[in-house]
C-alpha positions in Angstrom: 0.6 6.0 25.9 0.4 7.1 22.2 2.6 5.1 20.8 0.6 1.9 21.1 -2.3 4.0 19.3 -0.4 4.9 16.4 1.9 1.5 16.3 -0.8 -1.1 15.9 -2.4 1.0 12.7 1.5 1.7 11.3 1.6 -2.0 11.7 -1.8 -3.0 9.6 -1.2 -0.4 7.3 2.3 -2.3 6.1 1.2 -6.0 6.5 -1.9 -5.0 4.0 0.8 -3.1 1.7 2.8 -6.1 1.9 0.5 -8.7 0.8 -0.8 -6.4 -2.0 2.9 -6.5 -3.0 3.3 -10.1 -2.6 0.5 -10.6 -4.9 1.7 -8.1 -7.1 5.4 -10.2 -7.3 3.9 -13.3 -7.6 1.6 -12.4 -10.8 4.5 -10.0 -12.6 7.5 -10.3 -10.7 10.6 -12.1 -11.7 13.4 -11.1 -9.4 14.3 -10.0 -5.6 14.9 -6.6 -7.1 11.7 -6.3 -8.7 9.9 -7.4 -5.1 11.8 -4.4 -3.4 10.7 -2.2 -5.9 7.1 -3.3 -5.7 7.2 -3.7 -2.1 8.7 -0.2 -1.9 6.0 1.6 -4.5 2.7 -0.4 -3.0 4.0 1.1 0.4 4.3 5.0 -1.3 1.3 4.2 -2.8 -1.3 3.0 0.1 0.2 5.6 2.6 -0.5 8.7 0.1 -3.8 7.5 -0.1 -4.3 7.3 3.5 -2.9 10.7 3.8 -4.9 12.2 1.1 -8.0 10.6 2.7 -7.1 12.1 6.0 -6.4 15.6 4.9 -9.6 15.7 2.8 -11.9 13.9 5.2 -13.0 10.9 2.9 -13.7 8.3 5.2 -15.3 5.4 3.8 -14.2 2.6 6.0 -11.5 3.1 8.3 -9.9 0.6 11.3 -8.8 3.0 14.3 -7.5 5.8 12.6 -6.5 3.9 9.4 -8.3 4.6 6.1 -7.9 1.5 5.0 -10.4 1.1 1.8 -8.5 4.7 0.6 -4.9 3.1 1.6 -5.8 -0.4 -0.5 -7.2 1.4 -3.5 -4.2 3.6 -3.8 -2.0 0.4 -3.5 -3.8 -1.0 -6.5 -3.5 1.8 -8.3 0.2 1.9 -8.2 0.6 -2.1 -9.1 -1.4 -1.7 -11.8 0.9 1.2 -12.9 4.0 -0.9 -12.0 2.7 -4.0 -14.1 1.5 -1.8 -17.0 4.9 0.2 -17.3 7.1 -3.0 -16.5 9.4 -3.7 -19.1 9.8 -6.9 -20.5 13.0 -8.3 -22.0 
């Protein structure tokens, strides 16, 4: 029975990277393209930092075995990039 142990963080892990990006649309955001792209980068972005907090044992609050404090604050770090390098036409 491991697949209910790793589905249920898999599945807070994306719904928290998915209202970061829906934040991130609604604020900058101007077409269904751009939403995939931000949905698509916030998800990149949250899972590295869950992995980098895993491999290098910085846990600083985590929900089963999600690091999810390391997994939001790499999220934010890419949507700031993504509204810092959007272009604007």
């Amino acid at each position: 029975m491991i697949l209910p142990a790793l589905l249920l963080p898999l599945l807070l892990g994306v719904v928290v990277a998915t209202l970061i990006a829906a934040v991130v649309h609604l604020t900058s955001g101007r077409s269904a393209r751009d939403l995939a792209v931000i949905w698509i980068r916030v998800q990149i972005g949250f899972w590295l930092a869950h992995l980098t907090a895993v491999v290098f044992g910085l846990q600083i609050y985590g929900v089963g075995d999600l690091q999810i404090v390391e997994g939001i604050a790499g999220a934010l770090l890419v949507s700031a990039w993504q509204i810092v390098t959007q272009k604007r036409v």
